[in-house]
C-alpha positions as a printed NumPy array, in Angstrom:
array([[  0.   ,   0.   ,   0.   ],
       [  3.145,   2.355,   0.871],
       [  4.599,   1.482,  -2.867],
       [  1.224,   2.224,  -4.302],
       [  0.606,   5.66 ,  -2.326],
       [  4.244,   6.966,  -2.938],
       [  3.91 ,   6.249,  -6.677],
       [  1.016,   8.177,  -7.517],
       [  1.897,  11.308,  -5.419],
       [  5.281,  11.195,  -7.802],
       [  2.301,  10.455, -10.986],
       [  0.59 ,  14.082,  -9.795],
       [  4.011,  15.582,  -9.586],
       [  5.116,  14.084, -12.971],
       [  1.595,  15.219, -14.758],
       [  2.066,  18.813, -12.853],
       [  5.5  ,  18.968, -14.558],
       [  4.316,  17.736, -17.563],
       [  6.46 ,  14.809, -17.451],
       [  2.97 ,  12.59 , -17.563],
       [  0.283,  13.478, -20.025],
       [ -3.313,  13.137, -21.5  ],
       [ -5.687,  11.17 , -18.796],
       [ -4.723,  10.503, -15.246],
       [ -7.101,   8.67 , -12.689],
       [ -5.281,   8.248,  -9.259],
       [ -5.46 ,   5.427,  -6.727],
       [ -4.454,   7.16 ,  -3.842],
       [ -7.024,   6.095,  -0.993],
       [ -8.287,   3.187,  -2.405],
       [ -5.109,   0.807,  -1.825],
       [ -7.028,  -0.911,   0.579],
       [ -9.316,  -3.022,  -2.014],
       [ -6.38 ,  -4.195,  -4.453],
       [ -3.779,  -5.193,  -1.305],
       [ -6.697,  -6.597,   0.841],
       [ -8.015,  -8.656,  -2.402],
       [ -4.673,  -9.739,  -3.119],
       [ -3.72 , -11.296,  -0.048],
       [ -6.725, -13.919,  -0.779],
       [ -6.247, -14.666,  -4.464],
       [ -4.093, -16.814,  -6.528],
       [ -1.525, -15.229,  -8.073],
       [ -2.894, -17.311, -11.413],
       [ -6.554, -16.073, -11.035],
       [ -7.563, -13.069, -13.32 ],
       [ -8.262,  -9.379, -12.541],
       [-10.243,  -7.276, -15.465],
       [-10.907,  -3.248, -14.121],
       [-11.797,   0.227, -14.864],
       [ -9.18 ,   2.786, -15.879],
       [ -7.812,   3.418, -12.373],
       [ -5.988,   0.966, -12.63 ],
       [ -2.359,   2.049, -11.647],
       [ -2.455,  -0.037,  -7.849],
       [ -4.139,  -3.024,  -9.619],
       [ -1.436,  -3.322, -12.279],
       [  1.273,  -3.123,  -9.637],
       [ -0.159,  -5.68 ,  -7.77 ],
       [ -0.819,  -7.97 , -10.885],
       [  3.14 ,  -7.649, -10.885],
       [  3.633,  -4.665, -12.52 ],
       [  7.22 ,  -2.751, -11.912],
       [  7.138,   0.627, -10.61 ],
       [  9.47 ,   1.617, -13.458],
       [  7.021,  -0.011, -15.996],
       [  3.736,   1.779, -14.867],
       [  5.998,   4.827, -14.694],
       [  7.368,   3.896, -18.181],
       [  3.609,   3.562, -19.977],
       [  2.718,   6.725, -18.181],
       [  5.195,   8.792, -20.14 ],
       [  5.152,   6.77 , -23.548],
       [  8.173,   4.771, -22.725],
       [  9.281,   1.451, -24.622],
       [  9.634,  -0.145, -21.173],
       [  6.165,   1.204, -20.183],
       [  3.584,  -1.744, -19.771],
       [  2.57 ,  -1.833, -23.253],
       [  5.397,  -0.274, -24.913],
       [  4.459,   3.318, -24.46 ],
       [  1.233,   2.841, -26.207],
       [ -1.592,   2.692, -23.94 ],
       [ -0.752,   5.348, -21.485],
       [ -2.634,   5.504, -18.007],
       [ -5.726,   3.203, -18.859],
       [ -4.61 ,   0.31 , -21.097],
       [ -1.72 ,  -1.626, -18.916],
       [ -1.703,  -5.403, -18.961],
       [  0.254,  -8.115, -17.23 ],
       [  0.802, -11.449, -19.135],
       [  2.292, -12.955, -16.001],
       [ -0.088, -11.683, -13.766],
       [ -3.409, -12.674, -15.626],
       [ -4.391,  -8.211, -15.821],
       [ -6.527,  -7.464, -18.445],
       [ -6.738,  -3.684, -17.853],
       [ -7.388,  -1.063, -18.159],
       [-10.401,  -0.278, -19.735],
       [-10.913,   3.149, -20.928],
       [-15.1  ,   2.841, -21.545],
       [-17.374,   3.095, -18.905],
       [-18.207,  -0.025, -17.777],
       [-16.769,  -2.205, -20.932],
       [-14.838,  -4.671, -18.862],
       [-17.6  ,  -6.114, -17.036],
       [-18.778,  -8.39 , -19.917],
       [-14.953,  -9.06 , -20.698],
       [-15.019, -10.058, -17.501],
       [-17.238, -12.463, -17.65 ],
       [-16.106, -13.62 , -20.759],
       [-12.686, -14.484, -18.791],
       [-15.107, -16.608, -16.348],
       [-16.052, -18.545, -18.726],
       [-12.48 , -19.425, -20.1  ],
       [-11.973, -20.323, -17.023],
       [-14.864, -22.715, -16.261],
       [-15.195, -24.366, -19.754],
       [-11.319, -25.595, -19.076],
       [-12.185, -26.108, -15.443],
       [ -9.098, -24.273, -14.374],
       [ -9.968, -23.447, -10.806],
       [ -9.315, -19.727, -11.39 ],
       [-11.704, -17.039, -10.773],
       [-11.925, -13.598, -12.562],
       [-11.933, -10.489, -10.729],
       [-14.106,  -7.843, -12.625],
       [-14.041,  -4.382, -11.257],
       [-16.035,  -1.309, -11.698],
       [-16.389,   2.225,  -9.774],
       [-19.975,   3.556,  -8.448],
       [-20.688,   5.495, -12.184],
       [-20.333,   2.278, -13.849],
       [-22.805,   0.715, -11.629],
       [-26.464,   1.818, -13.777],
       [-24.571,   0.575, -17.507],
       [-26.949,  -2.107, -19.056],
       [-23.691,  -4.003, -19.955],
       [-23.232,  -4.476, -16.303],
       [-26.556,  -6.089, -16.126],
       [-26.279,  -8.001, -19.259],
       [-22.955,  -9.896, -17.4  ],
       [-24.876, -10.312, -13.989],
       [-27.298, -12.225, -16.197],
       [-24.992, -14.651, -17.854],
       [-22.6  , -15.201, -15.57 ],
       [-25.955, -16.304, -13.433],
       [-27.013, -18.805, -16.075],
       [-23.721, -20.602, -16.478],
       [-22.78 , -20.098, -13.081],
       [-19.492, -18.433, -14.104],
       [-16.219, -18.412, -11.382],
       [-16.737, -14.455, -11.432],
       [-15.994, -12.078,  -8.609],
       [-17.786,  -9.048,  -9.788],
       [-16.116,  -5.535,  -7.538],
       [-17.96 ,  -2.147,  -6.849],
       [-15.398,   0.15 ,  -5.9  ],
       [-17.693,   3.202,  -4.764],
       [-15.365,   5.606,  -3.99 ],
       [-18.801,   7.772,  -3.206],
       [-18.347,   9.685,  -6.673],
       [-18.672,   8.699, -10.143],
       [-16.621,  11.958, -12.272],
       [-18.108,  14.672,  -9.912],
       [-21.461,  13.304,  -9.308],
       [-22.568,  11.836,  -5.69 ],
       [-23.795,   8.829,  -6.148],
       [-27.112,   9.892,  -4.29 ],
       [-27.417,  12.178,  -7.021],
       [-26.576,   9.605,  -9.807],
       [-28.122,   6.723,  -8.389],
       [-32.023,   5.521,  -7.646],
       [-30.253,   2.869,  -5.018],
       [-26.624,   3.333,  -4.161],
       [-26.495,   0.368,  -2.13 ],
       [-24.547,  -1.493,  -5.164],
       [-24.246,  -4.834,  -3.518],
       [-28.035,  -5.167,  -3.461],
       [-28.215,  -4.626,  -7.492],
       [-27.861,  -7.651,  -8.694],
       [-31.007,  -8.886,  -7.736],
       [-30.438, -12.707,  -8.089],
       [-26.585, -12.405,  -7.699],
       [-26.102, -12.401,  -4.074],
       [-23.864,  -9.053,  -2.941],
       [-21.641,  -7.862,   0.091],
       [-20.813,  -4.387,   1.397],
       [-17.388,  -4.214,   2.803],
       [-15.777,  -1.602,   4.66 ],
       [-12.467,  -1.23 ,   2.177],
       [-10.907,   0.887,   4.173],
       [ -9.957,  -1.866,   6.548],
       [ -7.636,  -4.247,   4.793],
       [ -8.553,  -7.284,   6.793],
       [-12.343,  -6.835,   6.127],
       [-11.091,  -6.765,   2.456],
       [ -8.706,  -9.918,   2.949],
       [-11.532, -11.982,   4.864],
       [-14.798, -10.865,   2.235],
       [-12.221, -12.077,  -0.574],
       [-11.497, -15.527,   0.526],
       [-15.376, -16.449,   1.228],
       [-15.706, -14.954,  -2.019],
       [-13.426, -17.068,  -4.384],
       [-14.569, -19.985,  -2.764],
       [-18.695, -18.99 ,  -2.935],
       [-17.546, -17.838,  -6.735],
       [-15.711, -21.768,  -7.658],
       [-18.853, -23.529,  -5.915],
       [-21.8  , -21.149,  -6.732],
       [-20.971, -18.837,  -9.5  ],
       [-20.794, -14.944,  -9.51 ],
       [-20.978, -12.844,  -6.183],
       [-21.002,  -8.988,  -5.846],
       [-18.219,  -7.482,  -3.478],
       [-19.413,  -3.565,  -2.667],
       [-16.128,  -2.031,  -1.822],
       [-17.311,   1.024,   0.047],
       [-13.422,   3.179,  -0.339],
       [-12.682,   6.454,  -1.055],
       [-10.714,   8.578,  -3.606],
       [ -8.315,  11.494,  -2.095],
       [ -7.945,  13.356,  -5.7  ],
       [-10.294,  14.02 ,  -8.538],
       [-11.97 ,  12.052, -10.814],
       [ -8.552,  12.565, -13.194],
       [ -5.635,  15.282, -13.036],
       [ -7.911,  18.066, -14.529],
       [-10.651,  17.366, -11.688],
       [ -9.74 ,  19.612,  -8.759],
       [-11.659,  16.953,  -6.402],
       [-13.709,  19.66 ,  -4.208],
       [-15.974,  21.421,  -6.335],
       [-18.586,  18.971,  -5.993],
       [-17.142,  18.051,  -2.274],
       [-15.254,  19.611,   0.207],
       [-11.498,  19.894,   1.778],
       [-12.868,  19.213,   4.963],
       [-14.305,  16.097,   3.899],
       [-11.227,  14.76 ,   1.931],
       [ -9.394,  15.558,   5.265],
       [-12.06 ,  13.902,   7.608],
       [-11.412,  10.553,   5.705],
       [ -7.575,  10.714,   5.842],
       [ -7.678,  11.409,   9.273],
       [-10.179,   8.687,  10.237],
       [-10.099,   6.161,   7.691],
       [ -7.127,   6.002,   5.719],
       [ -6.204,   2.549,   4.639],
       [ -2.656,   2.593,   5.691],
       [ -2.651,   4.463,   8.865],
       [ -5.625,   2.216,   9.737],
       [ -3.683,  -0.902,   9.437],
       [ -0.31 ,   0.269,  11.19 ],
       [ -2.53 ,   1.289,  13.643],
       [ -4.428,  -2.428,  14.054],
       [ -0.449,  -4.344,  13.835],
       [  1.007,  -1.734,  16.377],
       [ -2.091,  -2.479,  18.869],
       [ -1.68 ,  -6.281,  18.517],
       [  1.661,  -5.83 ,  19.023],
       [  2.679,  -7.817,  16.045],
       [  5.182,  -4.493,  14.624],
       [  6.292,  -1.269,  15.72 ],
       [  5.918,   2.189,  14.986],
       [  9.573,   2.295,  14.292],
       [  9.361,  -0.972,  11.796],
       [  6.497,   0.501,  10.035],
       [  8.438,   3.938,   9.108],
       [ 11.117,   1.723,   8.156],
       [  8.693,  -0.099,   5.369],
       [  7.558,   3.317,   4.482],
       [ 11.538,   4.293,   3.457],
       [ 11.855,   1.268,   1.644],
       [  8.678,   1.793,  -0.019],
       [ 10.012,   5.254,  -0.814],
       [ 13.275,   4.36 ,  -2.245],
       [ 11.789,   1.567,  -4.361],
       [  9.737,   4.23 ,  -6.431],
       [ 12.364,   6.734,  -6.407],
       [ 14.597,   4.237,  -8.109],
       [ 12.234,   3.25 , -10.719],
       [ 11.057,   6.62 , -11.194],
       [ 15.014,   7.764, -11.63 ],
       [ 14.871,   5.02 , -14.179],
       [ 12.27 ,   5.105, -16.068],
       [ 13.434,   9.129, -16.661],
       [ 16.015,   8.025, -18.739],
       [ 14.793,   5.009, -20.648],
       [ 14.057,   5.842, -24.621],
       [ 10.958,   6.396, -26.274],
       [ 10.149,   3.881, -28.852],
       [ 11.309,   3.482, -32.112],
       [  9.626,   5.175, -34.95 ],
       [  8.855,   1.069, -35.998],
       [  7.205,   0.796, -33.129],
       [  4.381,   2.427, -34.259],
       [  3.379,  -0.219, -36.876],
       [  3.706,  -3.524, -34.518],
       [  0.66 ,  -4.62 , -32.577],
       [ -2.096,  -3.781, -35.301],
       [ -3.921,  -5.855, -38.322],
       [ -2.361,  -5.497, -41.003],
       [ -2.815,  -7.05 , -45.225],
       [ -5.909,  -9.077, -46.212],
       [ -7.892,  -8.097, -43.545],
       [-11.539, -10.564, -44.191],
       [-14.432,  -8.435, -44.801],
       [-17.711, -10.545, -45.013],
       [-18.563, -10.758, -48.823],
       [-15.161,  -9.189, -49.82 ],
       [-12.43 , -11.104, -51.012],
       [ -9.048, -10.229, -50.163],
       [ -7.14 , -13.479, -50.825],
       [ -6.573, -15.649, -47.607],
       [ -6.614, -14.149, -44.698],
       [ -4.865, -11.899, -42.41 ],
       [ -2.318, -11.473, -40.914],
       [ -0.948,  -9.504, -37.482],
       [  2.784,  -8.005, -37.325]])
């Protein structure tokens, strides 16, 4: 959670300095939900979310100096430089994204369930979306078949209590999202408390394997805007931001918990915190000086020659470079 905090307060300083640009959601606040998850699934299940996505791509096994890298257009960025803020991916860790449309991952998700149950793998997929994803129809259209076929899918409201800079009591008939599903039984968790988070998870993956989808309400918070060109407190105020870091913040929460249990120390905590620190400066000293990509770059990755158009022919095929 340190790694993930430290890293986007150097993304804001990077966009500020226009070392980062085009769209920037943050994470900071929410570290809670990916950490907590994490500690109760397989490193071989499958995680599909929105586009803040930065913490979930780091703890799909991301490198600091690879997030960093995307976020500036590097070649050793995530995807080459190529999909900037929203589109990272993680062969190794089974990450999908990073999905830049509203809501658009939740059938993908479920689409990954089903991979995973027609070759009986034992995996489940993780499908994540915020609080202004929660009324799309295509959320409802993947609640539905995932429910048929009983599909190994985890499906994850992160209501971060606004979706852009609408309340979701503005935005939302019933903003109780783990009650939504209607026949696809839900959970509200406190995500602010990373062993609530840890604890919903494992029942969770199990109920998902034996039953089919579940609904995990992560009730969390965002400390910035909705992106880098949302101030965060036009629609909400400084005092509130500043009421939830004081009370509720995921990381001060849970030194607080291992200090009182007496399982760590004040002093062994700030010492994680350093090490957490000097692991992002490092990458971010880095990922500075790695290259942009090639000018070739450009053309690798897409369809390219006798693309097959229905009713057109084009000789054989196609094929990708």
């Amino acid at each position: 959670m340190n790694v993930i905090r430290i890293l986007e307060h150097q993304c804001k300083k990077a966009y500020q300095t226009k070392l980062i640009q085009g769209f920037l959601h943050l994470y900071d606040g929410q570290e809670g939900v990916c950490v907590g998850m994490e500690a109760s699934l397989a490193r071989d299940d499958h995680v599909i979310t929105a586009y803040r996505e930065h913490g979930w791509a780091y703890t799909r096994g991301c490198s600091p100096r690879s997030i960093f890298g995307e976020l500036m257009g590097k070649a050793a960025g995530t995807s080459k430089g190529k999909g900037g803020s929203m589109h990272m991916y993680s062969a190794a860790g089974n990450f999908y994204g990073g999905n830049g449309i509203v809501g658009a991952q939740c059938p993908v998700g479920a689409g990954v369930a089903f991979t995973q149950k027609f070759n009986n793998t034992g995996k489940v997929c993780v499908t994540l979306y915020g609080d202004g994803a929660a009324n799309q129809g295509q959320l409802y259209e993947a609640f539905n078949m995932s429910s048929l076929w009983k599909l190994p899918v985890i499906y994850v409201c992160e209501n971060n209590k606004y979706g852009m800079g609408t309340s979701v009591k503005r935005a939302s008939a019933n903003d109780q999202f783990y009650l939504r599903g209607d026949y696809v039984p839900g959970i509200q968790i406190d995500a602010m408390d990373y062993f609530t988070v840890r604890a919903a998870t494992e029942y969770a993956r199990k109920f998902a394997l034996e039953h089919g989808p579940i609904i995990l309400e992560m009730l969390t918070y965002r400390y910035m805007g909705h992106s880098m060109s949302d101030p965060g407190i036009t629609y909400r105020n400084a005092d509130e931001v500043n009421k939830v870091k004081e009370s509720q913040d995921p990381i001060d929460q849970l030194a607080k918990k291992l200090i009182d249990a007496g399982a760590t120390t004040a002093e062994e905590l700030e010492a994680v915190r350093k090490q957490a620190k000097k692991i992002v400066d490092e990458a971010w000293a880095l990922s500075e000086q790695d290259p942009f990509p090639e000018l070739d770059e450009t053309y690798t990755h897409i369809f390219t020659e006798d693309i097959p158009v229905r009713g057109v022919a084009f000789g054989t095929g196609y094929k990708v470079k």
